[in-house]
TILUMLUM-426064 format. One record per atom (N, C-alpha, C): residue in one letter; x, y, z; residue number from 1; atom name. Coordinates in steps of 0.001 Angstrom, whole numbers, plus 524288, in hexadecimal, padded with zeros to 5 digits. Layout:
<nodes>
+------+-------+-------+-------+------+------+
| zagu |    px |    py |    pz | doza | zati |
+------+-------+-------+-------+------+------+
|    a |     X |     Y |     Z |  NUM |   CA |
...
+------+-------+-------+-------+------+------+
</nodes>
This chain:
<nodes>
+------+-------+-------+-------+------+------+
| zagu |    px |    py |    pz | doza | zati |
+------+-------+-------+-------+------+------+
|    x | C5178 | 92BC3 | 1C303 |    1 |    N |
|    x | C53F3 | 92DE9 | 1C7A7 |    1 |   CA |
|    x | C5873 | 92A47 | 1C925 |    1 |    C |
|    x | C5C8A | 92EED | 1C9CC |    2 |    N |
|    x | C61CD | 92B0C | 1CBB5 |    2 |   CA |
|    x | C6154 | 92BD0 | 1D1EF |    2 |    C |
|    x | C61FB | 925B6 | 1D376 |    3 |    N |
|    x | C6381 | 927A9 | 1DA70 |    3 |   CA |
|    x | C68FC | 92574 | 1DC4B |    3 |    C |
|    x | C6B9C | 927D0 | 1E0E1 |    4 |    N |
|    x | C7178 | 92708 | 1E255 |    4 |   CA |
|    x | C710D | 926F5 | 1E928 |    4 |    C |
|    x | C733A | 92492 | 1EA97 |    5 |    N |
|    x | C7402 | 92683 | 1F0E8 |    5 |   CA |
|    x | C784E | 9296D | 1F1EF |    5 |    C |
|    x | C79D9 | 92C49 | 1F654 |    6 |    N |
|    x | C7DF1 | 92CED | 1F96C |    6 |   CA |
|    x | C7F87 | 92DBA | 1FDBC |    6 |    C |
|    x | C818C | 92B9C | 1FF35 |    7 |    N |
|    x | C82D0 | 92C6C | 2051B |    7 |   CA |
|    x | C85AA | 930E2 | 205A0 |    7 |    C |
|    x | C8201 | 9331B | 20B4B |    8 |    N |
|    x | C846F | 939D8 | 20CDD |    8 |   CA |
|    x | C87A0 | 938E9 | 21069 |    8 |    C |
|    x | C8709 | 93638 | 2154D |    9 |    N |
|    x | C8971 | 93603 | 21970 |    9 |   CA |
|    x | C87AF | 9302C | 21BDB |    9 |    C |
|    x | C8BCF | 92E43 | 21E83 |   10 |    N |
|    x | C8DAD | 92A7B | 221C7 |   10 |   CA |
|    x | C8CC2 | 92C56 | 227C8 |   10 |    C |
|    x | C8A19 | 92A8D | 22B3A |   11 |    N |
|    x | C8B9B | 92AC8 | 22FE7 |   11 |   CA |
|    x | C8D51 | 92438 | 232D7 |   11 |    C |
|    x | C90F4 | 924D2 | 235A2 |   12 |    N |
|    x | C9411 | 91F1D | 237D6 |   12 |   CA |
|    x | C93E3 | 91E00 | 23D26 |   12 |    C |
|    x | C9403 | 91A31 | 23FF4 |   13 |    N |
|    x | C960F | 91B1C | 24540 |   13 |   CA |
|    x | C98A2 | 91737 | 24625 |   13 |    C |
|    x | C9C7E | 914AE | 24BD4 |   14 |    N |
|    x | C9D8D | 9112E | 24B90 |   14 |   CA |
|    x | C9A85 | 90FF0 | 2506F |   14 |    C |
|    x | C9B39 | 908D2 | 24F4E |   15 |    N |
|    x | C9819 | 906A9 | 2540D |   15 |   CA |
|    x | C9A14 | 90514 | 2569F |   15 |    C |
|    x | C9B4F | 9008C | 25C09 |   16 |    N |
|    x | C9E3C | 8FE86 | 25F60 |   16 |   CA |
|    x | CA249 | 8FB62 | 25C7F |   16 |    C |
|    x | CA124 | 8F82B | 2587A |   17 |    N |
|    x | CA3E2 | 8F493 | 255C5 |   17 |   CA |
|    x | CA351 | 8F69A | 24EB6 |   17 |    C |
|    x | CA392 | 8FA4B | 24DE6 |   18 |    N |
|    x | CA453 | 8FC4D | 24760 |   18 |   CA |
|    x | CA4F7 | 902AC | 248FC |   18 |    C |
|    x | CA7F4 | 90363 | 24598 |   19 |    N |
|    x | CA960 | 908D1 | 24428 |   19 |   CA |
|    x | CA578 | 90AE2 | 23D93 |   19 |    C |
|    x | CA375 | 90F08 | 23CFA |   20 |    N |
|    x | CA404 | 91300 | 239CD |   20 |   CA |
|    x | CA04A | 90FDF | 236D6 |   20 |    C |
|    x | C99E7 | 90E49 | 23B15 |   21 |    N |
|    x | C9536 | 90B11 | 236C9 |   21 |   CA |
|    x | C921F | 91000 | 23714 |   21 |    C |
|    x | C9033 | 90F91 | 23264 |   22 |    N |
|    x | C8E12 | 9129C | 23031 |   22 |   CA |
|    x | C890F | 9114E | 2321C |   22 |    C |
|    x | C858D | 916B8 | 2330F |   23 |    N |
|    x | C81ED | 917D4 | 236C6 |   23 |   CA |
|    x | C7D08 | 9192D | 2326A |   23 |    C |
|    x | C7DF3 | 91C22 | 23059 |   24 |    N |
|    x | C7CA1 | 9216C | 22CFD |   24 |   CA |
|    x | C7D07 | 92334 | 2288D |   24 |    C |
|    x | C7A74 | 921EF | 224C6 |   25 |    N |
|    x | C7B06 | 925D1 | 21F72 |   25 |   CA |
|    x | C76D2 | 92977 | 21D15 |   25 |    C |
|    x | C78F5 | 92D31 | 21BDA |   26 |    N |
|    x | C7502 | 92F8B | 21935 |   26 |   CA |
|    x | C77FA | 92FED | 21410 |   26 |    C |
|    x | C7436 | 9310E | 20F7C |   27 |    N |
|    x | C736E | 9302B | 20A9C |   27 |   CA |
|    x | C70AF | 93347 | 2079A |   27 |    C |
|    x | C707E | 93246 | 2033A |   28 |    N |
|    x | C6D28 | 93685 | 1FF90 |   28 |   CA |
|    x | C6BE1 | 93325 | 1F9C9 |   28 |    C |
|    x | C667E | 93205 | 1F8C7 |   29 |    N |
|    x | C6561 | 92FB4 | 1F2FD |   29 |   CA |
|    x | C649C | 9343D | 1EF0E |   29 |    C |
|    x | C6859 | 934B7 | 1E9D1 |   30 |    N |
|    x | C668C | 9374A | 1E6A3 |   30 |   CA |
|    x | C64C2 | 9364E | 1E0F7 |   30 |    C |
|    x | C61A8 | 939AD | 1E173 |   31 |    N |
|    x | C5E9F | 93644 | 1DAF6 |   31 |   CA |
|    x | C6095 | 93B6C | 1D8E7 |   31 |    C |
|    x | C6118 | 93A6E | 1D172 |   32 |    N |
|    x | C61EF | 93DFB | 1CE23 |   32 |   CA |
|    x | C5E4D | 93D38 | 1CA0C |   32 |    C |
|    x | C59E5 | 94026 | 1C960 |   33 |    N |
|    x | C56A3 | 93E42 | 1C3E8 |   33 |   CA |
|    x | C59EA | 93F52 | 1BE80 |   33 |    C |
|    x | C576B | 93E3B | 1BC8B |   34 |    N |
|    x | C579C | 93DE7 | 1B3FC |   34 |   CA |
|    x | C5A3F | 94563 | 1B459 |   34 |    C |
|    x | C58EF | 94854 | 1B4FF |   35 |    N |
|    x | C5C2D | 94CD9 | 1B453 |   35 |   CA |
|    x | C6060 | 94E3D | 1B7B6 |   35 |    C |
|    x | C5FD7 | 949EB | 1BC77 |   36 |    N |
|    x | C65FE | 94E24 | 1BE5B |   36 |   CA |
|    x | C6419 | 951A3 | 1C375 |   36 |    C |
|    x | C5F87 | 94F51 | 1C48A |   37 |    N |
|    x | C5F37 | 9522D | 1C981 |   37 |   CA |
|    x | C5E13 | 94E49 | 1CE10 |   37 |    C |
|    x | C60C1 | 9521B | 1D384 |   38 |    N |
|    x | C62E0 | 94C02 | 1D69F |   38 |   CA |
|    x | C5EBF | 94EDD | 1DC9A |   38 |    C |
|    x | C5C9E | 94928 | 1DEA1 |   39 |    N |
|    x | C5997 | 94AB3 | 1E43D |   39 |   CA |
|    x | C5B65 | 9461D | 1E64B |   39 |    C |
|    x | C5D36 | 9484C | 1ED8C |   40 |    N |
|    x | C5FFA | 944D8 | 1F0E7 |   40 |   CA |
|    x | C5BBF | 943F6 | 1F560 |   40 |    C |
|    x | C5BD9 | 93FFA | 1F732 |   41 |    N |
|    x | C57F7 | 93EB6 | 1FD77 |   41 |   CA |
|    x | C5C80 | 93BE4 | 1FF05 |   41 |    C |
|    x | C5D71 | 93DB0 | 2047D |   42 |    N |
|    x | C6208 | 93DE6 | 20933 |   42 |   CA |
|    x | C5D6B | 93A51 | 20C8F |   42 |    C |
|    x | C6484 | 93753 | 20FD7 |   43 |    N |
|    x | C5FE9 | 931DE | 2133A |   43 |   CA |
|    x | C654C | 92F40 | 216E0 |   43 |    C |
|    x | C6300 | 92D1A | 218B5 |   44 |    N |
|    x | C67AF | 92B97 | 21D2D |   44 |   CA |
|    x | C6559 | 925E8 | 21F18 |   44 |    C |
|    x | C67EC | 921BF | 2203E |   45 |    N |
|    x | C6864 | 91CCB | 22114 |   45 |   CA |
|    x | C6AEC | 91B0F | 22508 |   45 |    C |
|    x | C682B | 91993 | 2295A |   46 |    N |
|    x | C69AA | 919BE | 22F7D |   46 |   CA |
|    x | C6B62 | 91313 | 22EAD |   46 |    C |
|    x | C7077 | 910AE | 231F7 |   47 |    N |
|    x | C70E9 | 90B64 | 23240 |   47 |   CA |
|    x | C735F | 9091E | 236B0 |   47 |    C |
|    x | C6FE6 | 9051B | 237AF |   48 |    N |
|    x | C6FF3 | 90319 | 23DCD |   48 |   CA |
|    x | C747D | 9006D | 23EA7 |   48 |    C |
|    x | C786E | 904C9 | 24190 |   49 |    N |
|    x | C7F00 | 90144 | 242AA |   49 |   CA |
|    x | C7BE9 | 8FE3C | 24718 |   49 |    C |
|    x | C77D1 | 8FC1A | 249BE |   50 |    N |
|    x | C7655 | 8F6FF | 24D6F |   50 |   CA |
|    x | C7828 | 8F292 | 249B2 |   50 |    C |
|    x | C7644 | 8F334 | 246C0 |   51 |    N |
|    x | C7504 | 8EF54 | 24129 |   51 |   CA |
|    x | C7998 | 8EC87 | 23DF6 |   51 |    C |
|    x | C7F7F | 8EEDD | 23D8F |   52 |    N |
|    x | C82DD | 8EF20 | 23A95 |   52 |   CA |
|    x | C8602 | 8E98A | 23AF9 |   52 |    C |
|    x | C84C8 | 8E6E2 | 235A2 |   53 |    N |
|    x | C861C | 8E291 | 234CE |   53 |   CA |
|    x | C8D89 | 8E2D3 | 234E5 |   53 |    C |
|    x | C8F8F | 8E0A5 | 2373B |   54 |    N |
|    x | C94FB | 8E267 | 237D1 |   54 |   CA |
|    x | C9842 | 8DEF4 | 2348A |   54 |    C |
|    x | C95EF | 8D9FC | 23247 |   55 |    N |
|    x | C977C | 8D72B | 2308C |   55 |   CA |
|    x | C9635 | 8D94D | 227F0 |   55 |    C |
|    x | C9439 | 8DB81 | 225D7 |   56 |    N |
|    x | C940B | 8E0BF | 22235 |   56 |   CA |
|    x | C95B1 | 8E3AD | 223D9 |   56 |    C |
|    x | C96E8 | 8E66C | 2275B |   57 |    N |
|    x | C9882 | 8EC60 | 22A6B |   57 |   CA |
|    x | C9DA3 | 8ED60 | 22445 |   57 |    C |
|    x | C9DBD | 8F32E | 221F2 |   58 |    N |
|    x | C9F72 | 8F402 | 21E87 |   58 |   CA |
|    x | CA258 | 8F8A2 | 22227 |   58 |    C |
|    x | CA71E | 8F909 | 22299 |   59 |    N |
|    x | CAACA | 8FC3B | 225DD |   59 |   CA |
|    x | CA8E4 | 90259 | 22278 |   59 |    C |
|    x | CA9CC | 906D8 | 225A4 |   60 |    N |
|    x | CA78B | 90AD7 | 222D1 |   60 |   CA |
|    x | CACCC | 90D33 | 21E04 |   60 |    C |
|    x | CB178 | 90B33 | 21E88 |   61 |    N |
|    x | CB59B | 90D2E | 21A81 |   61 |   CA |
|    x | CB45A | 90B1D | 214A2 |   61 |    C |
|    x | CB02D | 9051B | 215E6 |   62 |    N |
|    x | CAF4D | 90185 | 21215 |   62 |   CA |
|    x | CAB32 | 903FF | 20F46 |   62 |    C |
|    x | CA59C | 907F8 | 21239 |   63 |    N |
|    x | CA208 | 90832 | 21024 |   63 |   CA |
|    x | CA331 | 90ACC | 20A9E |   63 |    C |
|    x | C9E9F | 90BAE | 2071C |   64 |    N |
|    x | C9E04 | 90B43 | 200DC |   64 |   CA |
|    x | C982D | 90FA9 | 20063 |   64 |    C |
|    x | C985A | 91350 | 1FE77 |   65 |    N |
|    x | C92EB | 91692 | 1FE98 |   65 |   CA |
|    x | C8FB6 | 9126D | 1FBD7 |   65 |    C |
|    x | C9059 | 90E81 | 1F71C |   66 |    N |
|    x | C8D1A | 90B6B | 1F63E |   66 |   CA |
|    x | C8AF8 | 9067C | 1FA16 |   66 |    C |
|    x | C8D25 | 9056F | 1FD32 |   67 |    N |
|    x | C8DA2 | 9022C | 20357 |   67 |   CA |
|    x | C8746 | 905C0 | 205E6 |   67 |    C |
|    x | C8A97 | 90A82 | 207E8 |   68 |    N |
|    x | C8626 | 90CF8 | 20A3C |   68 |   CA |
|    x | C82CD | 90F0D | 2081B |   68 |    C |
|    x | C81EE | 90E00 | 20435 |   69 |    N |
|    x | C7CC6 | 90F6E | 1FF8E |   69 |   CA |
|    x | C7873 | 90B4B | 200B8 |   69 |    C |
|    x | C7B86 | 905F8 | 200E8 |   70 |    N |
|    x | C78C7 | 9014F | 2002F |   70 |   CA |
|    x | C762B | 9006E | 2058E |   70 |    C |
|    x | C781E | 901CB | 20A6C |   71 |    N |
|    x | C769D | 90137 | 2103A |   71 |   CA |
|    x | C70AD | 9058A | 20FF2 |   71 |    C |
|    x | C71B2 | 90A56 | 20E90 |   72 |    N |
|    x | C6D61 | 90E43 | 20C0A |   72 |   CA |
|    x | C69CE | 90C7A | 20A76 |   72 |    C |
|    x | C69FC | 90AC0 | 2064E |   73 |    N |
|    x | C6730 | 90832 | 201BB |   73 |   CA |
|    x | C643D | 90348 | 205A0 |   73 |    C |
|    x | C66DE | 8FF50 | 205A7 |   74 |    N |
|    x | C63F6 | 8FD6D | 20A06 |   74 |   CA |
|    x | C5FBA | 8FEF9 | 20C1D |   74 |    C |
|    x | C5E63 | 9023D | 20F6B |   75 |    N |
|    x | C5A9B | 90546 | 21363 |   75 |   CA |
|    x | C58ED | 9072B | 210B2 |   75 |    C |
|    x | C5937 | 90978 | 20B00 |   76 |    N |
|    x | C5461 | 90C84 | 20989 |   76 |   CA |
|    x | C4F55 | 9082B | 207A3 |   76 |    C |
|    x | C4A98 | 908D3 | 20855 |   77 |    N |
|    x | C4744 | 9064E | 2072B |   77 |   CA |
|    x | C451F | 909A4 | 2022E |   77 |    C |
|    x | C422A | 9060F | 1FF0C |   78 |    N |
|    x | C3F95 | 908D8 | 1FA6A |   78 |   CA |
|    x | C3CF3 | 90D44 | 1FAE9 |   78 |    C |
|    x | C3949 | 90D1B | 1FF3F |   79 |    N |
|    x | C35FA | 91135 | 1FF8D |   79 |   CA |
|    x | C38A1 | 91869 | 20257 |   79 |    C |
|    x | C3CEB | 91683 | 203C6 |   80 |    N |
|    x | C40DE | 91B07 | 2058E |   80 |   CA |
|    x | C43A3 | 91CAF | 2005F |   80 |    C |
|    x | C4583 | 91A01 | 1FE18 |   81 |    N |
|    x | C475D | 91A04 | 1F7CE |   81 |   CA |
|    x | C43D7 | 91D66 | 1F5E5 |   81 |    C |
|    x | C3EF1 | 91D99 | 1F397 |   82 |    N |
|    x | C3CC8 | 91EAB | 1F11E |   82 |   CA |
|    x | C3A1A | 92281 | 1F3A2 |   82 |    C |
|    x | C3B2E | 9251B | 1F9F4 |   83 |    N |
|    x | C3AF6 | 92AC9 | 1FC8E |   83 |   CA |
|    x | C4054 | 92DB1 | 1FA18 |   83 |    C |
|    x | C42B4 | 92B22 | 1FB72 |   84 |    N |
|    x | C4956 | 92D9D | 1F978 |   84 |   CA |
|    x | C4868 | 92FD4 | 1F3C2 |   84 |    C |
|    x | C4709 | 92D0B | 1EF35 |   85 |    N |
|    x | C4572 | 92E84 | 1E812 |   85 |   CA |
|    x | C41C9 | 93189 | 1EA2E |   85 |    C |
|    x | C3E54 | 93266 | 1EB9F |   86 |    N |
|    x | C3A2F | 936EA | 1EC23 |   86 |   CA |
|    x | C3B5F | 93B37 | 1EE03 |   86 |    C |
|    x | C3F52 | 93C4C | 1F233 |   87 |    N |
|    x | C41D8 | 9408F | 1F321 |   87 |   CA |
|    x | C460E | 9430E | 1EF77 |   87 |    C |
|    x | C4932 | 93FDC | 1EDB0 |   88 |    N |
|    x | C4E3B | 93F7E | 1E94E |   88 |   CA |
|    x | C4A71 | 94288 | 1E4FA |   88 |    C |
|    x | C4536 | 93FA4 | 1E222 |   89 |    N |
|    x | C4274 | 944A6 | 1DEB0 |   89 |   CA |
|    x | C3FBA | 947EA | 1DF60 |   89 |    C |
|    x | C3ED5 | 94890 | 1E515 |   90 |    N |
|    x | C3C33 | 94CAA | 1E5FC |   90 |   CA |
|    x | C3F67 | 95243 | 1E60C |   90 |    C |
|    x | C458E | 950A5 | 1E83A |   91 |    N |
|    x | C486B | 95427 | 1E985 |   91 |   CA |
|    x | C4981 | 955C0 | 1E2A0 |   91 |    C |
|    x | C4B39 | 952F8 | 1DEC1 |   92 |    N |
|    x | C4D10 | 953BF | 1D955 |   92 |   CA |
|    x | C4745 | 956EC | 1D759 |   92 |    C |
|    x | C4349 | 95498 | 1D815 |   93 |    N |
|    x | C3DB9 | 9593D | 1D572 |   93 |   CA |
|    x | C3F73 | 95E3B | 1D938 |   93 |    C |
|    x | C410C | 95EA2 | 1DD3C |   94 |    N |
|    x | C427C | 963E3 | 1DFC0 |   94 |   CA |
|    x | C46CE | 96714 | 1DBD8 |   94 |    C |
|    x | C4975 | 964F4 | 1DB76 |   95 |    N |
|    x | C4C8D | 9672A | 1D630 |   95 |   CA |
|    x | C4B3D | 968FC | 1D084 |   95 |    C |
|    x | C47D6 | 96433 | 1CFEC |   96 |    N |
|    x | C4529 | 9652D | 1CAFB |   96 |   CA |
|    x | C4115 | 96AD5 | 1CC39 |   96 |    C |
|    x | C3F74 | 969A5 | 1CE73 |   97 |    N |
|    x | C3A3F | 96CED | 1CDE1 |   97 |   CA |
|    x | C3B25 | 971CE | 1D51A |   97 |    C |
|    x | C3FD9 | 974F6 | 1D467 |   98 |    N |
|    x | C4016 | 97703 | 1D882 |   98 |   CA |
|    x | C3BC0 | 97A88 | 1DB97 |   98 |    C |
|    x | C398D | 97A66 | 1E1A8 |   99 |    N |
|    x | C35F6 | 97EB3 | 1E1B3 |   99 |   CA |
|    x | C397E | 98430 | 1E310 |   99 |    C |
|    x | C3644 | 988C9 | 1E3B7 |  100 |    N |
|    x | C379A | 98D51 | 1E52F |  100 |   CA |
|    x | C34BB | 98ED1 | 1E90F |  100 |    C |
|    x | C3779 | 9926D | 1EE49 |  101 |    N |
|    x | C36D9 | 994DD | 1F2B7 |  101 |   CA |
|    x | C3456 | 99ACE | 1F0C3 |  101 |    C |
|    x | C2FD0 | 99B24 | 1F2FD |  102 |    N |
|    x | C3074 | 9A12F | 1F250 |  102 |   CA |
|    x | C2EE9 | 9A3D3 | 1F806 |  102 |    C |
|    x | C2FC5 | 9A8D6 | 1F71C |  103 |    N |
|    x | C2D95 | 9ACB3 | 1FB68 |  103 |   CA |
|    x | C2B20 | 9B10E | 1F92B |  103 |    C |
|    x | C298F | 9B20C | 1F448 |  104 |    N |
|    x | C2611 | 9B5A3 | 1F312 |  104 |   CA |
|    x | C2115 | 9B0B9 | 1F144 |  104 |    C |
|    x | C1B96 | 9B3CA | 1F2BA |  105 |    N |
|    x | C1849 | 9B08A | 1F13F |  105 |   CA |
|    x | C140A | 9B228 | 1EE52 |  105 |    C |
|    x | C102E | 9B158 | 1EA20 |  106 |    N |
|    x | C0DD6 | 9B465 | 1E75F |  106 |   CA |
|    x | C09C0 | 9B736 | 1EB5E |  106 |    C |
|    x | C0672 | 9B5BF | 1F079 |  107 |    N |
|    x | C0476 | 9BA41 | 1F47A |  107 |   CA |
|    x | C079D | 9BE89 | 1F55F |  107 |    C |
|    x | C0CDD | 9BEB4 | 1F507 |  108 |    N |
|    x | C1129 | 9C4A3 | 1F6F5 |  108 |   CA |
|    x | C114E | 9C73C | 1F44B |  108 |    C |
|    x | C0E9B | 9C7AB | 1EF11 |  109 |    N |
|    x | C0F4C | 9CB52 | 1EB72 |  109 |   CA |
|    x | C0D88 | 9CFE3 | 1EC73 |  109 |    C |
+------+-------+-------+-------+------+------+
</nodes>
């Protein structure tokens, strides 16, 4: 299994003394197995502008999707990781092995 991140969206705000810190991301991990079929788990990463070291402070024209990968990455703990791969193949066996809806049922006959 291949896995990738990406960032969907940015949310920013500014504070009394910084402009345009980033508040907010949401994201998406995707794995692709051995044939080519791909399952995503969507997630979002809340960050405490109380907190914001100003002296690192990375201006937002500067940021790098690999930058905010790594702040992400950060916060995930193993055991969230390895919720994230369990959804990622659960969603790809949904593919593999699709179910079907019905509305006729063998009692209506």
């Amino acid at each position: 299994m291949k896995y990738n991140w990406k960032i969907k969206e940015i949310v920013k705000k500014d504070l009394s003394n910084k402009e345009n810190v980033i508040y907010k991301v949401f994201w998406e991990k995707i794995g692709t197995d051995e044939n080519g079929n791909v399952g995503k788990a969507q997630g979002s990463t809340l960050f405490n502008t109380d907190k914001v070291n100003y002296n690192e402070f990375v201006e937002y024209d500067n940021l790098t999707e690999e930058l905010v990968l790594g702040w992400i990455l950060d916060t995930i703990t193993e055991s969230y990781d390895k919720r994230l791969n369990k959804k990622i193949l659960n969603r790809i066996e949904q593919i593999k092995n699709p179910s079907t809806k019905v509305s006729e049922f063998p009692w209506s006959n």
